[in-house]
C-alpha positions, 0 to 999 in steps of 0.5 A: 500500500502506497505512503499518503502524500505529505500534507504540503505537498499540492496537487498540479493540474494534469491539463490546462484550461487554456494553452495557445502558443505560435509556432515561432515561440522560441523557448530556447531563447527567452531573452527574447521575452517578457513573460507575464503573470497573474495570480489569484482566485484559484487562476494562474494566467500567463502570457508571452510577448516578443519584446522587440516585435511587441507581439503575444506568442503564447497565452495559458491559463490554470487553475491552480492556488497561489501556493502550488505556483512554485511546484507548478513552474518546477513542472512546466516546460519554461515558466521556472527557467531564468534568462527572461527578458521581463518577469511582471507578476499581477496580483489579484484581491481586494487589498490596495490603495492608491494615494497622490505621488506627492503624498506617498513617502517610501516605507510607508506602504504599510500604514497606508494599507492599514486603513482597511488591510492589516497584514498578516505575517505571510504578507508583505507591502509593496508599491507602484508608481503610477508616472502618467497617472501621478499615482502610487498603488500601494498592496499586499503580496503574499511573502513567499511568492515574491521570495520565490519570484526574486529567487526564480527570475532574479532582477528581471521579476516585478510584482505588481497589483492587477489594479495597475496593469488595468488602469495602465490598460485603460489609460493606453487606449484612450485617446486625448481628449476622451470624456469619463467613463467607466469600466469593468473587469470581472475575474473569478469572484472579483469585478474591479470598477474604474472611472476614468477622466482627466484623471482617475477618479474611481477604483476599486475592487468588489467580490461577488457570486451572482450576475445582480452584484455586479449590476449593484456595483456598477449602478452604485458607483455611477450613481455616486459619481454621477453617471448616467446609465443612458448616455454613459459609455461602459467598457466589460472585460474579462470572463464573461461571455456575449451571452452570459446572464452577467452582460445579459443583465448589464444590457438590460439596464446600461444602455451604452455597454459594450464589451472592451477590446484588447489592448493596442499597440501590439501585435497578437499571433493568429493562434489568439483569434479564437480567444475573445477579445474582451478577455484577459485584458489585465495580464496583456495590459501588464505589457504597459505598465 
């Protein structure tokens, strides 16, 4: 009879949820790549970009908890190796906050989050200057994953919160000019909501379970920052689909939603043509920030 497996020990997932890569992807030659990362609720997503050609090469998507990525990269053909060009890995949750630059001073990071976020010991803070933005998105990271980042990719890993791959995102689509307007992503159980102008004016990040908390929150917040429901433009990304009862019910009462399109600027293999566009909006926004 065999031994039971040890109680740390994780269980990797034998398949992906998603895994599209083009054929030029060269995993002999990472140098020649960013790779870029998001992780929370239960989701691993990972994205490959041709630096010099701006171009996503390959797009995978697990599910997998936080705490098996470290088993899963030792696992998985090129997500462990050194000699990336760029390692950015996102975040998720709901705690951050963004202050002004000029408020923020360097080691404050924990007592700005104290506000509604106490860290437990398996987690540290961290901070994002937001140059274009004139802001600094201040979160918590789980301690051990940015050990393991730091000892992975060395100098070329950056951890980031998902909030600023989206307003980066956001903010590299719009053109001069544009009027506020408000957007949303929706990841497993988490729908972030940004409203944009001449500068930010709203951001924050909600968890839900039904498709009428999401229409909750995104009524409250237009109406708290004075919205129309009729006139205003509202952009969807993420995991949702045309009809799914979430865009469904967003329609029914939104009568200017739409779903968003992927960032540009950039090129994206053929092998990304079945996926659609409004999705992973966040991990290909990474490339911006």
């Amino acid at each position: 009879m065999p031994a039971p497996a040890a109680a740390s020990s994780v269980l990797i997932p034998a398949s992906p949820l998603l895994r599209i890569r083009d054929d030029a992807f060269d995993t002999g030659n990472l140098d020649a790549y960013n790779l870029y990362l998001t992780t929370g609720s239960n989701r691993l997503r990972l994205a490959v970009v041709d630096s010099e050609r701006r171009k996503f090469v390959a797009l995978e998507e697990y599910e997998l908890p936080t705490a098996a990525l470290p088993a899963m990269a030792e696992q998985h053909d090129f997500l462990g190796r050194r000699g990336w060009n760029e390692v950015r890995l996102a975040v998720t949750g709901r705690a951050f906050t963004l202050l002004p630059a000029p408020l923020f001073r360097p080691g404050d990071e924990e007592a700005a989050l104290r506000l509604h976020h106490v860290l437990p010991a398996t987690e540290t803070a961290r901070h994002f200057v937001h140059p274009n933005l004139e802001l600094v998105n201040i979160y918590a990271a789980d301690t051990s994953l940015t050990d393991w980042l730091s000892d992975t990719y060395g100098n070329s890993g950056r951890v980031l919160h998902h909030t600023s791959a989206l307003l980066a995102g956001v903010a590299h689509q719009r053109p001069a000019g544009s009027p506020r307007r408000l957007y949303l992503n929706l990841g497993h159980g988490e729908l972030t909501l940004i409203v944009l102008g001449q500068y930010l004016e709203y951001c924050n990040v909600f968890a839900f379970t039904t498709a009428e908390d999401v229409l909750y929150y995104t009524i409250l917040v237009m109406q708290e920052l004075g919205l129309n429901p009729d006139q205003d433009e509202v952009a969807v990304w993420g995991e949702l689909l045309h009809d799914s009862a979430i865009f469904s019910l967003l329609r029914t009462y939104l009568r200017q939603v739409r779903l968003g399109p992927r960032p540009p600027a950039v090129q994206y293999s053929y092998r990304l043509d079945d996926v659609f566009e409004h999705r992973y909006f966040d991990l290909l926004s990474l490339h911006f920030v």
